[in-house]
C-alpha positions in Angstrom: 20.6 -36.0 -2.2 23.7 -33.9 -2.7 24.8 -31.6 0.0 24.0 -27.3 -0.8 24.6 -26.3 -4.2 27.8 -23.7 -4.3 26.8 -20.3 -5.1 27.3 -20.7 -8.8 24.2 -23.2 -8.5 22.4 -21.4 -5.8 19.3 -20.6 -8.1 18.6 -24.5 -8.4 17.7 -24.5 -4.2 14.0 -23.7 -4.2 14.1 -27.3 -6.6 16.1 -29.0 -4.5 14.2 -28.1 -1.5 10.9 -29.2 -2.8 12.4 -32.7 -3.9 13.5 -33.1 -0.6 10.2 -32.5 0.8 8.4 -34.3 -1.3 10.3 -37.5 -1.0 8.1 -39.5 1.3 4.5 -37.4 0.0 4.8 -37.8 -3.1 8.2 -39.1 -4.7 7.1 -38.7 -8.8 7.0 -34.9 -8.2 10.2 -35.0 -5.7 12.1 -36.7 -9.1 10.8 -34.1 -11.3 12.1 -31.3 -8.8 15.2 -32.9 -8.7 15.1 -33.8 -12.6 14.2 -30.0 -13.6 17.0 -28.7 -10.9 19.9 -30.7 -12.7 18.4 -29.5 -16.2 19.1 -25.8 -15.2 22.3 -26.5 -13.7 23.3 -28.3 -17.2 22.1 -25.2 -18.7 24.1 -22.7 -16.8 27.4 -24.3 -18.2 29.2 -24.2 -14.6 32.5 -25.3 -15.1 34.1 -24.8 -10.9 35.1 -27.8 -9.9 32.4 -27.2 -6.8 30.3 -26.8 -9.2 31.0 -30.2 -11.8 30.7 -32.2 -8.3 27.4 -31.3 -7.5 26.2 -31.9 -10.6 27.6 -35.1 -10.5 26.3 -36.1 -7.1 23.1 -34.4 -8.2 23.0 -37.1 -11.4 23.9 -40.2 -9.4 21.1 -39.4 -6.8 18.9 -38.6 -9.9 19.6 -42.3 -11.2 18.9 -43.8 -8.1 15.6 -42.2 -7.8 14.4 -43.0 -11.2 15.6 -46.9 -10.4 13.5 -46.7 -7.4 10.1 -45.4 -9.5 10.7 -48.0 -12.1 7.8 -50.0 -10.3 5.8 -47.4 -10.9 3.3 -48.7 -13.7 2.8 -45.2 -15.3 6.4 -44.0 -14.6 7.0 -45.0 -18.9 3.9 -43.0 -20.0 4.4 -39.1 -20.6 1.5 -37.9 -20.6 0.7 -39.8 -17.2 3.6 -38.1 -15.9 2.6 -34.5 -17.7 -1.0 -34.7 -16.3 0.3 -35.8 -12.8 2.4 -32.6 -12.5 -0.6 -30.7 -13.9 -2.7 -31.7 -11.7 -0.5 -31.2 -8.2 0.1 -27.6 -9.4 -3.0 -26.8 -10.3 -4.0 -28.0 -6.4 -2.0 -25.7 -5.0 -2.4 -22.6 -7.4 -6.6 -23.6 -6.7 -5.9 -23.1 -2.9 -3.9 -20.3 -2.8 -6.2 -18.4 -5.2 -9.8 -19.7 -3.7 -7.6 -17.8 -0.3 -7.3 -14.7 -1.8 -9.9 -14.2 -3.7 -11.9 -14.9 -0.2 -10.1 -12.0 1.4 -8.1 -13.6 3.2 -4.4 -13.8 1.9 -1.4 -13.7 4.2 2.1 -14.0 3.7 1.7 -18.1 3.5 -1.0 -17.2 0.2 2.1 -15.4 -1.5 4.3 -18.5 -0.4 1.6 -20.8 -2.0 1.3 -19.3 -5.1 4.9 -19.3 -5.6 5.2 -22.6 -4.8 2.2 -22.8 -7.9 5.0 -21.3 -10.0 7.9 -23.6 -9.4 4.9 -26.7 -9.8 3.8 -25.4 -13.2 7.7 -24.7 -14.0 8.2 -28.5 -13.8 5.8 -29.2 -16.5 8.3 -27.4 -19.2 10.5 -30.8 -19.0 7.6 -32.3 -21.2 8.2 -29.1 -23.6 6.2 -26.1 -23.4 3.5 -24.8 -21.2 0.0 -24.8 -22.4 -2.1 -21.3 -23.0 -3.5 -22.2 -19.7 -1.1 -22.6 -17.6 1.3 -20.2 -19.3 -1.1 -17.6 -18.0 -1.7 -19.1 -14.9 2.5 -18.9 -14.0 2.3 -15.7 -14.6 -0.6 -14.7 -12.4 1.0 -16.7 -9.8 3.7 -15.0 -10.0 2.3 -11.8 -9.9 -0.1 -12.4 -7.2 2.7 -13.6 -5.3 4.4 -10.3 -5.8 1.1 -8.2 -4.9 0.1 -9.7 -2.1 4.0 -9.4 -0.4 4.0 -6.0 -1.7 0.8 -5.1 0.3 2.0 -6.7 3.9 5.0 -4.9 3.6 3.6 -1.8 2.7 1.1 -2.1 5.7 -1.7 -2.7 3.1 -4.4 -5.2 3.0 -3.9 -7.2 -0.1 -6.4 -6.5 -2.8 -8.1 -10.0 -3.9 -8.1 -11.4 -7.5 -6.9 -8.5 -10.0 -8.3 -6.0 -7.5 -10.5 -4.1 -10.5 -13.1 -5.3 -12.9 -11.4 -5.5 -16.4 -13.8 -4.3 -19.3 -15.0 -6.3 -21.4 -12.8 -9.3 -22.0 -9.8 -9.5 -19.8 -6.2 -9.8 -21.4 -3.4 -12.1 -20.6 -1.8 -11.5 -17.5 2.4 -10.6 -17.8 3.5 -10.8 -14.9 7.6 -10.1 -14.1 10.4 -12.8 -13.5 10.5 -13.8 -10.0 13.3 -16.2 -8.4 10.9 -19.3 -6.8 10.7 -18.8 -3.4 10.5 -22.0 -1.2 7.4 -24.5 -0.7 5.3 -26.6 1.3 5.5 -30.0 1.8 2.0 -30.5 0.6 -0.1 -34.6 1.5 -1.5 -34.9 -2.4 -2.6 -37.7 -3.5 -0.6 -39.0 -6.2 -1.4 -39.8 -9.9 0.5 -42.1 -12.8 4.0 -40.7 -13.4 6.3 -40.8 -15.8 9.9 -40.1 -16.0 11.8 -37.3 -19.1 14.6 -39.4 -21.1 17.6 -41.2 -19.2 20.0 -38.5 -21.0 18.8 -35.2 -18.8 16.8 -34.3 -22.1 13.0 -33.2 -21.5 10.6 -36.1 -22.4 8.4 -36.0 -25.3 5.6 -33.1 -25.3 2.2 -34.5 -24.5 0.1 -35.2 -27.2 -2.6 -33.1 -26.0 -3.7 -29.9 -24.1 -4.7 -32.0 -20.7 -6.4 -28.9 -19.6 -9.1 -26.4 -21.5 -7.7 -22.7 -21.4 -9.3 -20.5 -19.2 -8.4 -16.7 -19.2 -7.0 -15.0 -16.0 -7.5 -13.9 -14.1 -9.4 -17.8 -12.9 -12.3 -18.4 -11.8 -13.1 -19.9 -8.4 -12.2 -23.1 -8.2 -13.5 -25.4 -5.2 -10.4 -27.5 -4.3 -9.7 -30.0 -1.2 -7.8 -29.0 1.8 -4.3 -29.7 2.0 -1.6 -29.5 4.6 1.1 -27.4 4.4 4.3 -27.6 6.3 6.3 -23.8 6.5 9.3 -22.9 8.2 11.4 -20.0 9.0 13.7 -20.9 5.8 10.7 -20.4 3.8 9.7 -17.4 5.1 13.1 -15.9 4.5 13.2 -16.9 0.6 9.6 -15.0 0.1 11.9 -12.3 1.6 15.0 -12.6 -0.6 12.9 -13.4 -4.3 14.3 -11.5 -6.7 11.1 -9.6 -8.1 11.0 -6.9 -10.0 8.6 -4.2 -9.4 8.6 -2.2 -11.8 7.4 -4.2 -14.8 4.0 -3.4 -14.9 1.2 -5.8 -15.5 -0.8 -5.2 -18.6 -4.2 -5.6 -16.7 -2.9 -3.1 -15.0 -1.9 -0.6 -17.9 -5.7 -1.1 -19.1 -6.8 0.2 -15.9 -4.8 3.3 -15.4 -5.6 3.9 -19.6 -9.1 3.2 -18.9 -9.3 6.1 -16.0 -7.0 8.3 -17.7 -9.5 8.6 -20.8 -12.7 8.8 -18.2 -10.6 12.2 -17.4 -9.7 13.3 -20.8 -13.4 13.1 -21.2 -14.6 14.8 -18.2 -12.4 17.5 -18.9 -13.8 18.0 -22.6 -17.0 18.3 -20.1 -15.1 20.9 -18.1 -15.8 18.4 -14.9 -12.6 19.3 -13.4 -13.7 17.4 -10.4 -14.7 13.4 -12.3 -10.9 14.5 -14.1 -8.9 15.1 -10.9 -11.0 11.6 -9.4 -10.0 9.7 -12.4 -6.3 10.6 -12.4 -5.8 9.8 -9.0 -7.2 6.5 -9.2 -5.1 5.9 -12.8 -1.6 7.1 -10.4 -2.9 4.8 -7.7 -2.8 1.5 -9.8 0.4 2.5 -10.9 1.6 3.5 -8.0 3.6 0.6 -6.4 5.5 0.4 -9.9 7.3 3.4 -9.9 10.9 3.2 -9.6 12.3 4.7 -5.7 
């Protein structure tokens, strides 16, 4: 594989990483990491001459790749390949989520669930993402936000949504995030198949391979995996580019929800269910306030 992207590319390493990982686990998904990194450096229209050799190197390691899966019986059937990727990031979104939902997340959960994100990103070079696991990115996302928010703030991270949501829960937003590194994960493999030889996405699927399911998910029960994380990863959890301060809708319905419990209380002249409410409206919003 080509050497480090040049700063001008930088944004395509947590892709790049992943292939690289992935190589000897599972080389279908270590293609479509590679595949979907060269797609977004096509799309950033670099023109340094760092940059155009890269790209080029990038390409020629691409082809060789895709020469080496052409055994690969499935490798010339998209929705093999779409359901294949579907079914590796849902794995790992599964675990991280059964781990925090269980109380037990850690700064590897937030890593997990962002490496969930850059997974379901792959999918998009078969066209767009499902309902499903439109919402699900986000989540992950956002999860992966909350849960490093927490351990840096000395918190223990809240599982799931950290509320009940009344009655019917809506779509989870959750803010841009730059994916942050992830693990080398032992998943067994399913059919591939590889986008068009031109660095254009494949064909979409013809159908929705999974029902939707509102988010937050339910528990899932998913096999155990290993995960391989070093320092480096660590460090890009660190340096993701989040942005705090875009507020979750869930999360507006919660703080709207206490803030009429007090406009009511007050009509009640209960001064003291008014003052409780508020406070639990500012805490929610709390770690979304600008510094």
């Amino acid at each position: 594989m080509a050497a480090q992207p040049p700063e001008e590319l930088r944004f395509v390493n947590p892709y790049l990483q992943r292939a690289r990982e992935l190589h000897t686990h599972d080389p279908v998904i270590a293609y479509y990491c590679q595949f979907y990194a060269v797609k977004l450096a096509l799309g950033k229209d670099a023109r340094s001459p760092a940059a155009e050799e890269f790209l080029i190197q990038l390409v020629e390691d691409l082809e060789g790749r895709k020469a080496a899966l052409a055994h690969e019986p499935a490798f010339q059937d998209d929705a093999a390949g779409r359901a294949h990727l579907e079914r590796f990031a849902l794995r790992i979104f599964g675990g991280a989520d059964d781990e925090d939902r269980a109380g037990r997340a850690t700064k590897t959960t937030a890593l997990n669930f962002l490496a969930a994100s850059i997974f379901i990103e792959l999918v998009r070079v078969f066209g767009d993402l499902p309902p499903a696991l439109e919402e699900k990115l986000r989540y992950a996302k956002w999860k992966a936000r909350e849960i490093t928010l927490a351990l840096k703030e000395g918190r223990t991270p809240t599982p799931g949504t950290g509320e009940e949501m009344s009655p019917a829960p809506a779509v989870v937003v959750i803010p841009p995030v730059e994916p942050a590194s992830t693990p080398a994960a032992t998943i067994a493999s399913a059919a591939p198949s590889p986008p068009a030889a031109t660095l254009q996405p494949a064909a979409p699927s013809p159908t929705n391979l999974f029902p939707t399911v509102p988010v937050p998910p339910a528990r899932h029960r998913h096999p155990a995996r290993a995960y391989d994380w070093d320092d480096e990863d660590f460090s890009d959890l660190d340096d993701a580019d989040v942005d705090d301060t875009e507020v979750d809708p869930e999360v507006v319905q919660v703080a709207e929800k206490h803030a009429r419990y007090a406009l009511s209380s007050l009509q009640f002249e209960d001064v003291t269910s008014a003052l409780e409410n508020l406070q639990k409206a500012i805490d929610v919003l709390r770690p979304y306030a600008r510094p």
